[in-house]
Every structure is written in structure tokens, then in C-alpha cells.
C-alpha positions as CSV (number, residue, x, y, z in Angstrom):
1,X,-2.3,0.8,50.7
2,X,1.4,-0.1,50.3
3,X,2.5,-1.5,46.9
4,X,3.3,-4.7,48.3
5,X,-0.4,-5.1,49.5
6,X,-2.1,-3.9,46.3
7,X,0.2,-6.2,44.9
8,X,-1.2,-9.1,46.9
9,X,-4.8,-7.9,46.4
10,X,-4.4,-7.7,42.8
11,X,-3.2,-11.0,42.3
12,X,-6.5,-12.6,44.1
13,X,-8.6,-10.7,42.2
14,X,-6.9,-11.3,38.2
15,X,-3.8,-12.9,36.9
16,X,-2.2,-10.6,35.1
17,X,-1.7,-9.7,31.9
18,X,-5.7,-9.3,31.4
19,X,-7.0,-9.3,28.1
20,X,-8.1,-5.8,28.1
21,X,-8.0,-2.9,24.8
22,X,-7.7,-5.3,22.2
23,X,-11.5,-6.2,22.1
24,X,-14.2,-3.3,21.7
25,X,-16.2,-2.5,24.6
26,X,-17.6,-3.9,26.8
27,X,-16.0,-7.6,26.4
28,X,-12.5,-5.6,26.0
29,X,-12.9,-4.2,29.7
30,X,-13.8,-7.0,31.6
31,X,-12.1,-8.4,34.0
32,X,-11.3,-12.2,33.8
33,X,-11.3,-13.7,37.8
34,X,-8.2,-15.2,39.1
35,X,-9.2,-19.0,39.1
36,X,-7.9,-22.5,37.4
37,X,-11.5,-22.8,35.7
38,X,-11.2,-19.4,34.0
39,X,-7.4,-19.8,32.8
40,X,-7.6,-21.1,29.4
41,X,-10.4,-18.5,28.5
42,X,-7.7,-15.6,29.7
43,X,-5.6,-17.0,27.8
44,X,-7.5,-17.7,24.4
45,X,-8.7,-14.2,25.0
46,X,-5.1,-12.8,25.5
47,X,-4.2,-14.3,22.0
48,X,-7.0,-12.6,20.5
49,X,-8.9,-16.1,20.2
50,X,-12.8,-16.4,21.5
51,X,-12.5,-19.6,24.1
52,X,-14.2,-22.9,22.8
53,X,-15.7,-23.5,26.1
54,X,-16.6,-20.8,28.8
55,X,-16.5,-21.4,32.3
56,X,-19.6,-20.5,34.3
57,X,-17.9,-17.6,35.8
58,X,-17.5,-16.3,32.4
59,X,-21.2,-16.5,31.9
60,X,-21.6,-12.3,31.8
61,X,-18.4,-12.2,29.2
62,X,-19.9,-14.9,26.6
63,X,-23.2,-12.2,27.1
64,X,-21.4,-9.6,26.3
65,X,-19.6,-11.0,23.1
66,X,-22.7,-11.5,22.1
67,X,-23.9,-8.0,22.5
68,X,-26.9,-9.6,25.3
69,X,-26.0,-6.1,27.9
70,X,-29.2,-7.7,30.2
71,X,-28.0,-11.1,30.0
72,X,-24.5,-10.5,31.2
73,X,-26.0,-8.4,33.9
74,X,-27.9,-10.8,35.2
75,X,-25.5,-13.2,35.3
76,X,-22.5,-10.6,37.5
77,X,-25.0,-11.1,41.0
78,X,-21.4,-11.4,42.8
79,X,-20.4,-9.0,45.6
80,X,-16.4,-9.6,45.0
81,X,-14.3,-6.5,43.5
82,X,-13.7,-8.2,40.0
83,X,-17.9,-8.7,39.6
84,X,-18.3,-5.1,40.8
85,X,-15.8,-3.4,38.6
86,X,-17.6,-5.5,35.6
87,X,-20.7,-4.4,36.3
88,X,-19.3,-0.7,36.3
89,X,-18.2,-1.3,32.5
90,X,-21.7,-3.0,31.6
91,X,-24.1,0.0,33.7
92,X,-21.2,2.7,35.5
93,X,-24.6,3.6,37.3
94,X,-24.5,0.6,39.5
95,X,-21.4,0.7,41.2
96,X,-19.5,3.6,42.7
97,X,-16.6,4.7,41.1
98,X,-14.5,5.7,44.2
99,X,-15.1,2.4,46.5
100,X,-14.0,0.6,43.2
101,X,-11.0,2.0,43.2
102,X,-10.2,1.5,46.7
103,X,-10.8,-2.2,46.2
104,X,-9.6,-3.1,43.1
105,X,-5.6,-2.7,43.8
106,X,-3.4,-2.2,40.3
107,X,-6.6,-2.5,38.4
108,X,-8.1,0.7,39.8
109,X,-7.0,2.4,37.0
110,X,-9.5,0.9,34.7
111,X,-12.2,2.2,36.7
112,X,-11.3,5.6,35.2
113,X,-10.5,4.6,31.5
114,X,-13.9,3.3,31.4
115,X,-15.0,6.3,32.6
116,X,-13.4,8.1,30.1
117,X,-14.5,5.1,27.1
118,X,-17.8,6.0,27.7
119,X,-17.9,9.8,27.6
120,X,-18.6,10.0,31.4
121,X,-15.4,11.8,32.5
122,X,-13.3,14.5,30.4
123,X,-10.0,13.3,31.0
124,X,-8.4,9.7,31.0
125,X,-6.5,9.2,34.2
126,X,-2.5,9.5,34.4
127,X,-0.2,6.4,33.9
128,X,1.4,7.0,37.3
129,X,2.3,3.3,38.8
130,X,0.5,0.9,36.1
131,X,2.3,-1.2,34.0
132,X,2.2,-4.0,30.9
133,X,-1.5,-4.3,29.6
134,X,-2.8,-1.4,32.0
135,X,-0.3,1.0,31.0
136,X,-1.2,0.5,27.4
137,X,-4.9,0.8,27.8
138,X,-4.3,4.2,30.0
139,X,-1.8,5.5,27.2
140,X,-3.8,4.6,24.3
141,X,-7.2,6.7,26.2
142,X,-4.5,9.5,27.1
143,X,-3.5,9.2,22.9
144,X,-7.2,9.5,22.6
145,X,-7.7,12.8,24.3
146,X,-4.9,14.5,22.4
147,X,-5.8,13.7,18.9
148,X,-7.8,16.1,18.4
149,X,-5.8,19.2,19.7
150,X,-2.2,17.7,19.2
151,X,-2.3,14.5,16.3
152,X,1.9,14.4,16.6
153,X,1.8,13.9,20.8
154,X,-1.0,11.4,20.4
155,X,1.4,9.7,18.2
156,X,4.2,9.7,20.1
157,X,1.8,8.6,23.3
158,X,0.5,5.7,21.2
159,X,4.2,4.2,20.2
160,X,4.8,4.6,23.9
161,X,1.9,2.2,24.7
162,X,2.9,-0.1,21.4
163,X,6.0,-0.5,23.2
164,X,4.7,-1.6,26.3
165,X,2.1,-3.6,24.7
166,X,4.9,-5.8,22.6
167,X,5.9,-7.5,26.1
168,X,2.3,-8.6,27.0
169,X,0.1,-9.1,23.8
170,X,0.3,-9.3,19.9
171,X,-3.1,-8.5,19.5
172,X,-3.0,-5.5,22.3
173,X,0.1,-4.6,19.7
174,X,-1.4,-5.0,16.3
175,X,-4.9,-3.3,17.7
176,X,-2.2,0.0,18.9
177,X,-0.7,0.1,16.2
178,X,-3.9,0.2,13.6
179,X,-5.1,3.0,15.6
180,X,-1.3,4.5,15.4
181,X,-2.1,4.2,11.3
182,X,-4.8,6.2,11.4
183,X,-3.2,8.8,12.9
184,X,-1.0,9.2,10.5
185,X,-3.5,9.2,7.9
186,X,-5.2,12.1,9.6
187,X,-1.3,13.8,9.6
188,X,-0.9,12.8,6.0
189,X,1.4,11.5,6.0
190,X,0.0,8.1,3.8
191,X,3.1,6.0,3.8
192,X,3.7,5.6,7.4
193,X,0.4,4.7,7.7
194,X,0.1,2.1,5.3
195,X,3.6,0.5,6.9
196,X,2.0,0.7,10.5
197,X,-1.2,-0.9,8.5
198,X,0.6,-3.9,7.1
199,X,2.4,-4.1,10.7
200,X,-0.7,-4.3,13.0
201,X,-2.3,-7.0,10.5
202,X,0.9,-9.7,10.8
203,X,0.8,-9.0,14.5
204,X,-3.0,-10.2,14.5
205,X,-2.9,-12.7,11.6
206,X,-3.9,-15.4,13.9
207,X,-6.3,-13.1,16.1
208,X,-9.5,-15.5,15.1
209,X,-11.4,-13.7,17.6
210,X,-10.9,-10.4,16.2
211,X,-12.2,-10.7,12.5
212,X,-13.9,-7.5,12.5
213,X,-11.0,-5.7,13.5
214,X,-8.7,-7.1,11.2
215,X,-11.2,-6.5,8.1
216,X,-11.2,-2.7,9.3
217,X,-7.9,-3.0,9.1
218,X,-7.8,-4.3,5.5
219,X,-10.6,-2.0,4.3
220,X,-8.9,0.8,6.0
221,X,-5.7,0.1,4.4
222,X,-7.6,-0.7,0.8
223,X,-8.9,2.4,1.0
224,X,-5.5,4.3,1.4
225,X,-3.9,2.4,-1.5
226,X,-7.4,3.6,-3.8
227,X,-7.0,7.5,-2.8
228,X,-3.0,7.2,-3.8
229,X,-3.5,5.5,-6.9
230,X,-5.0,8.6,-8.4
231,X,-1.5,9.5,-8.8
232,X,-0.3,6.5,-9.0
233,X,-2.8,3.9,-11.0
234,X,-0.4,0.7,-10.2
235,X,-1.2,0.6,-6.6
236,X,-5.3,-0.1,-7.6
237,X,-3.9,-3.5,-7.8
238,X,-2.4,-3.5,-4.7
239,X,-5.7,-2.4,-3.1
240,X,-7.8,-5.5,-4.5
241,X,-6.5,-8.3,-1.9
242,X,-7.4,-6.0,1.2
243,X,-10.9,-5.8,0.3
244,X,-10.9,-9.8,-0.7
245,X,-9.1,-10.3,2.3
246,X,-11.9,-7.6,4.4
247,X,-15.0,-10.1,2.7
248,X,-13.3,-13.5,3.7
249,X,-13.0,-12.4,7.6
250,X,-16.6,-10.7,7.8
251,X,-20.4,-11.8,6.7
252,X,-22.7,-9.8,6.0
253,X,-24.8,-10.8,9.3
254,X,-21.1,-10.0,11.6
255,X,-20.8,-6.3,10.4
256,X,-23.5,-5.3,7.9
257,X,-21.7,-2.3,7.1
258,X,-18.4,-3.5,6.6
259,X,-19.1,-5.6,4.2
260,X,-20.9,-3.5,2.2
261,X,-18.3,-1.3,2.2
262,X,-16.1,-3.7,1.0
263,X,-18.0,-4.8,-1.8
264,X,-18.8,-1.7,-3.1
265,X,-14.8,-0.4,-3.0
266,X,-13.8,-4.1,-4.4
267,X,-16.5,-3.4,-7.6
268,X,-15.0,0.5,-7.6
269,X,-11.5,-1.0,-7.7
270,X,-12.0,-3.7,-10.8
271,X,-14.6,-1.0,-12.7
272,X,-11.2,1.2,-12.6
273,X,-8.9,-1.0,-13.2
274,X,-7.4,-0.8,-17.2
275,X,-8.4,-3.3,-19.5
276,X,-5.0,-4.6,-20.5
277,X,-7.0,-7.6,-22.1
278,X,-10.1,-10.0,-23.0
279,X,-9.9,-11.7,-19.4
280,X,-9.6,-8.9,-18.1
281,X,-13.1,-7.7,-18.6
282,X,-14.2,-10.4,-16.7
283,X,-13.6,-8.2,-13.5
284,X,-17.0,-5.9,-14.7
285,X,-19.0,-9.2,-14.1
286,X,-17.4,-9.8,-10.7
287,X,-18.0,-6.0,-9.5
288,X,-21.8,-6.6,-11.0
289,X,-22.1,-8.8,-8.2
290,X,-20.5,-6.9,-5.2
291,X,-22.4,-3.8,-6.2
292,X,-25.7,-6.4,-6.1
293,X,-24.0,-7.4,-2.8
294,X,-23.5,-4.1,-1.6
295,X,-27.6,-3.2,-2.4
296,X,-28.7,-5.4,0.1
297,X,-27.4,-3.3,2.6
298,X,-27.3,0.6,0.8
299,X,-31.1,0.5,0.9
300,X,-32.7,4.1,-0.5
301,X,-34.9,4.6,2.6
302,X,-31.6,4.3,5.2
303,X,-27.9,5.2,3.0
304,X,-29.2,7.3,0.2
305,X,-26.1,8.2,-0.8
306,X,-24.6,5.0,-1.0
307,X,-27.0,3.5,-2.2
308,X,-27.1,6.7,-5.3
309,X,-23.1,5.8,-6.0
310,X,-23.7,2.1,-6.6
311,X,-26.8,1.3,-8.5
312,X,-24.9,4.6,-10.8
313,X,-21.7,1.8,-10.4
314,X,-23.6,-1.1,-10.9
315,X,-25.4,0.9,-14.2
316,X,-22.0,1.6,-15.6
317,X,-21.0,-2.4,-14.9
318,X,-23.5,-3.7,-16.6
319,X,-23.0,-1.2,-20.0
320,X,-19.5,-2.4,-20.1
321,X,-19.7,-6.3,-18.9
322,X,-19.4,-8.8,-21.5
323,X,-22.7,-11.0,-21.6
324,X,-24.6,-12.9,-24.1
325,X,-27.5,-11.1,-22.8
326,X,-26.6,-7.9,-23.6
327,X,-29.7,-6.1,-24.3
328,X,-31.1,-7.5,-21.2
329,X,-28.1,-5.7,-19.5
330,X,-28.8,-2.4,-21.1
331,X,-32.4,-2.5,-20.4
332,X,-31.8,-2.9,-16.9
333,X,-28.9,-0.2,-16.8
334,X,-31.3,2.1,-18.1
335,X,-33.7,1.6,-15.3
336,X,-31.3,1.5,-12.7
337,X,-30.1,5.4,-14.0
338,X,-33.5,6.5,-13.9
339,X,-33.8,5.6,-9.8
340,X,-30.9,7.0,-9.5
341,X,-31.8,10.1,-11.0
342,X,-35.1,10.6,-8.7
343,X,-32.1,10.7,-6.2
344,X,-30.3,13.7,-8.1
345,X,-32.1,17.1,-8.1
346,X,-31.3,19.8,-10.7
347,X,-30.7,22.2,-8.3
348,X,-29.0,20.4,-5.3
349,X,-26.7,18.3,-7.8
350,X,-26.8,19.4,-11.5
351,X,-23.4,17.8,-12.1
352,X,-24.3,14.3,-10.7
353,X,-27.9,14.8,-12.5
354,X,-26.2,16.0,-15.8
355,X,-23.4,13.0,-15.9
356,X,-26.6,10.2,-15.1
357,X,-28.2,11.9,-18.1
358,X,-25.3,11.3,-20.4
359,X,-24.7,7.8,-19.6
360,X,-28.2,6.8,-19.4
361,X,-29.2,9.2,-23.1
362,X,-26.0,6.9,-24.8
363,X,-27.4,3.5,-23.7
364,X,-30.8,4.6,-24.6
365,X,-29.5,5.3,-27.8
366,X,-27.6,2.0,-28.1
367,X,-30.9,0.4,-27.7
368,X,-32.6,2.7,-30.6
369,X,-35.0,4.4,-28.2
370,X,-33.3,7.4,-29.6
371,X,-36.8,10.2,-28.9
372,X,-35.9,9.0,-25.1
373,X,-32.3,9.3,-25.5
374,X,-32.6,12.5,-27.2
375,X,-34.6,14.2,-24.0
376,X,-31.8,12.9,-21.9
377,X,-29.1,14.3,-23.5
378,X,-31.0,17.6,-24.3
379,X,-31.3,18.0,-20.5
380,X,-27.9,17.0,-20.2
381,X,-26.3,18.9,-22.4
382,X,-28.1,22.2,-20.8
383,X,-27.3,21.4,-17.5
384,X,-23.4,21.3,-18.1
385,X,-23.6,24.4,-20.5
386,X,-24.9,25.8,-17.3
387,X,-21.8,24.4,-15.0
388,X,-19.6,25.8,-18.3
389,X,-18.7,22.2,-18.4
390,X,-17.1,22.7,-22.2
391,X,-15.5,19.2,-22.2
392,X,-18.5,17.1,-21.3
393,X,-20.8,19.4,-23.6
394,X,-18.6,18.5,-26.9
395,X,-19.3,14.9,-25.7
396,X,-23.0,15.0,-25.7
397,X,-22.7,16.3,-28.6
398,X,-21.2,14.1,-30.5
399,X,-23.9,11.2,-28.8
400,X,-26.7,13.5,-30.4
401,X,-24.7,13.6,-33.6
402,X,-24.7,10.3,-34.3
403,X,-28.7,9.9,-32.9
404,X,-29.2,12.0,-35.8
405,X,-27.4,10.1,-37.9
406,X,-28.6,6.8,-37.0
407,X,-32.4,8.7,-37.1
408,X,-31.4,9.8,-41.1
409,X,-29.8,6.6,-42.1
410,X,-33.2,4.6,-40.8
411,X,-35.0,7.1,-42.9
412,X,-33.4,6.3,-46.2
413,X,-33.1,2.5,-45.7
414,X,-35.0,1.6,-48.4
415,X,-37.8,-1.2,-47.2
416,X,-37.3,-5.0,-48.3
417,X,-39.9,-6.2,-50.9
């Protein structure tokens, strides 16, 4: 087929640019039909945007938005190229791969980036003739087969399909160039990261239609600004409107996970935070809630682990948080250390045992159960003799030191007649 005629036959199939990388799979692979009733949707879903009102043609792409793989199906019973290629993305088993191609024109290159998206070919297929949008997709799989053996020509393959992408789509950009951030973080190299970062989220600032993607984005970037500021405290502060800005793109319902996430590294962030003053310490009642937030995804039975780091965060909160119920507060820190240390064996983790030992042993002791606090800080005590933990065993020291004292000085009181 000349150029000229797979020119012709791609613009009856699809107006180009197509929508395609900027969305996950599958919607982000489907093909929108050439046609004045599915216009507006190709271009709400060019600018990132889900379309207020879908064309029945579109009926297997709403589907698949909404994750209904049997639905959308269903609803491609067509025969023409642009039904058969997007049946290929939803089930590859149903079509086959080489009369696609030989049908599909400029587009046939998709046929094999799917292919690749999905694990059922090794290699991504060479840019050779494609252009705009389906030169970016192509590059950005080819980026994706590098990283692993060769992170700097991945790089230099994605800024090659950034650049293509800046003619055809913002949100194919911004999507690039968040992937292009990561990267670098893998390279280390944290600065260019956090620039591409802060790039790709003005490029989709006004992609509506990709909320999750843009709260990656934030908790991604929030999470780069927490691991520097252990060298540099000031950028915690910096960190704390990513994961605001992660919670007011996603619900819990639209990525369970996600927000979780964010919750928990929003409550880590303000429990870190100095206390510079009184209002200040209103921040430990705010991370009390996000950690309660966080819990109602990090159940025991199915994210031990985090579910382990935040009640031990949401313990430590609730020690520290100003509250006219104080005692209340202490109570139920106490109880949330003791689940967390049926999580946190001697033997696999005596150092994460030992440190829930101390914390809980001190409240207990703030609350006058001091027998109980003194078995928790015996055990503690020996387990971090054991690690040769000097530092932390002068500390529980001094916490039984002054049970002692307190246990003498309610021994003298003398009793009121």
C-alpha cells in the first residue's frame, strides 16, 4: 500500500490526532471512529476531559472507563477496521494481529504497542513512518523496554516522544513527562525529577478526566520532597500541598489505595513537622484523622504492614495531640500499641518490637499503671541491650527511673484524715 492510500484509508477510519497514551489501558488505546457524532468526544478526550454525552458508537468506550471489559465487548459487534482493532485492545484473542495491520493504514502501528502493553510480544515495534500522537505512544513503549537495561536511553527516548507529543496534546505531554520524572528518580538524580514533576502537572492542570493520574503525580512528587527533607527539613513543608492537592482530586471509592496513601504520608508529614508554636500542634489532631482515614483501607487481614506503621502513627498522634480528653487519648494509644505489637515478633523485628515497648511502657506510665509499664519497658530495655542499642537503653532507663520514683513518692504520701 502506497502512502498516499494508507493516507486515504486512515482518514476514513479516525481523525487524527487520536486520544491515545494519555489514558490507562484499555480506554487509552481505543480508537475513536471518524464521524461528526463522535467529534466532540475525540476532542474532550484529546484535552484530557471525559465527554458529557457519549455517542452510541462510543458505547464500548464509556464501558471501558468504567472498567465493564464484557459490556464494552458486547457493544464492538462491528466488522469495520476501527471495531476490530478495538476489540484487539479489549480481548487480542479475537482478532488477528496481522490482518489488522494490513487494514488499519497509519494506525497499524498500535496493533503492536498493544501487543507489547499487555505483555504479549517482547519488543515494542519501531517508529519507522508514524508521526504526532502515534509516534509518541511507540516511543514512550520503546522508553519502556529500555529502562530496565539502559535508564539514560529510555530518557533520552522519552524527551524524544515529549517533543512530538507538545504539537498534538497537553495531556499526552504532561502524562510523558511524569513518566520522564520517574526515571530520573530511579537515576537519582531527585531534582530533575521534581522539575519534570511540577512540569507534567501545569501541562494537565485542566485534565478533569485524568484525576487519578494527576494525584499520582502529586503523591509521587510529595513523596520526593519527604525522602529530601531528611537533609533538608524545610522542604516537609513543601511536601504538604501535594498530598492535599492528591486527596482533593481522588475519593476513596476512585483509587482506594491512593488515597490511603495520601493520608497516611499527609499525617507522616504534619507528625514531623517542628512545633514552632501553640497552633501548630493543631496539625497532630489533623494527622489523627488521616491516619483514621488511612485504617479504612490498611486493614490487618490485607496490608499488614501498613496497616502496622499507622495505628504505631496514629498511637504516637494521639500521645502528643492537644485534647480535653486526654486520658481518653492515652487509653486508646495504649491499645492501639498493643495490636500493633501482635504484629511485631521478637525475633523477625526486635527493633520495631523494642521501640512499640518504649512508647507504649511511657504512656502506661503516664496513666499510673506503672506494674504494666514496668513489664514493657523491662522487655524493652532487654531487647535493645540485645541490638547494643546504647542510646535507646539510657532512655528506658531513665522512664523506669522515674516509675520508681513516682512508685516511692506514692509510698510516702502520707493519707488525708
Amino acid at each position: 500500500m502506497t502512502d498516499t492510500a494508507i493516507a486515504e484509508t486512515s482518514a476514513k477510519l479516525a481523525v487524527r490526532p487520536q486520544p491515545v497514551g494519555a489514558f490507562g489501558l484499555p480506554l487509552g488505546y481505543l480508537l475513536i471512529p471518524a464521524g461528526v457524532d463522535t467529534e466532540p468526544a475525540r476532542e474532550a478526550l484529546l484535552a484530557g476531559c471525559v465527554p458529557e454525552d457519549w455517542p452510541a458508537r462510543l458505547a464500548a468506550h464509556r464501558y471501558a472507563l468504567a472498567g465493564d471489559r464484557d459490556a464494552a465487548l458486547a457493544a464492538l459487534d462491528g466488522t469495520d477496521p476501527v471495531t476490530r482493532y478495538n476489540r484487539f485492545v479489549l480481548d487480542p484473542d479475537l482478532e488477528d494481529a496481522d490482518s489488522l495491520r494490513s487494514v488499519l493504514g497509519e494506525f497499524a502501528p498500535l496493533v503492536d504497542v498493544v501487543s507489547f502493553a499487555l505483555g504479549r510480544a517482547d519488543e515494542p515495534p519501531d517508529v519507522g513512518a508514524a508521526d504526532g500522537e502515534l509516534a509518541a505512544v511507540v516511543l514512550a513503549a520503546r522508553a519502556s523496554h529500555l529502562l530496565t537495561d539502559d535508564p539514560p536511553a529510555a530518557l533520552a527516548t522519552l524527551d524524544s516522544a515529549i517533543e512530538i507529543a507538545r504539537s498534538v496534546s497537553r495531556p499526552l505531554t504532561g502524562i510523558l513527562l511524569g513518566a520522564s520524572a520517574s526515571v530520573c528518580m530511579t537515576s537519582d538524580d531527585p531534582g530533575e525529577a521534581h522539575e519534570r514533576m511540577e512540569k507534567a502537572l501545569r501541562l494537565l492542570d485542566d485534565a478533569d478526566g485524568l484525576r487519578v493520574e494527576r494525584a499520582e503525580l502529586h503523591l509521587t512528587a510529595a513523596g520526593l520532597l519527604h525522602e529530601q527533607a531528611q537533609e533538608n527539613p524545610g522542604l516537609i513543608a513543601q511536601a504538604v500541598p501535594h498530598y492535599h492537592a492528591a486527596l482533593q482530586l481522588v475519593r476513596r471509592e476512585d483509587a482506594p489505595l491512593l488515597w490511603a496513601s495520601a493520608h497516611a504520608n499527609l499525617a507522616t508529614a504534619y507528625l514531623t513537622m517542628p512545633m514552632v508554636e501553640a497552633s501548630s500542634r493543631l496539625r497532630l489532631g489533623v494527622a489523627s484523622q488521616s491516619l483514621r482515614s488511612a485504617l479504612t483501607v490498611y486493614t490487618r487481614e490485607e496490608y499488614p504492614e501498613q496497616w502496622a506503621s499507622v495505628q504505631l502513627n496514629l498511637a504516637n498522634s494521639l500521645v502528643y495531640s492537644p485534647s480535653k480528653h486526654q486520658a481518653d487519648n492515652l487509653v486508646e494509644a495504649v491499645e492501639l500499641y498493643e495490636a500493633v505489637l501482635e504484629a511485631r515478633d521478637r525475633h523477625t523485628d526486635p527493633l520495631g518490637r523494642a521501640r512499640v515497648l518504649a512508647n507504649q511502657g511511657n504512656v502506661l506510665a503516664h496513666l499510673g499503671a506503672f506494674t504494666e509499664a514496668k513489664a514493657k519497658l523491662y522487655e524493652a530495655r532487654s531487647l535493645f541491650e540485645e541490638l547494643g542499642d546504647g542510646e535507646s537503653v539510657r532512655a528506658v532507663r531513665g522512664v523506669l527511673d522515674e516509675v520508681a520514683r513516682q512508685i516511692t513518692l506514692n509510698r510516702t504520701e502520707v493519707p488525708p484524715r
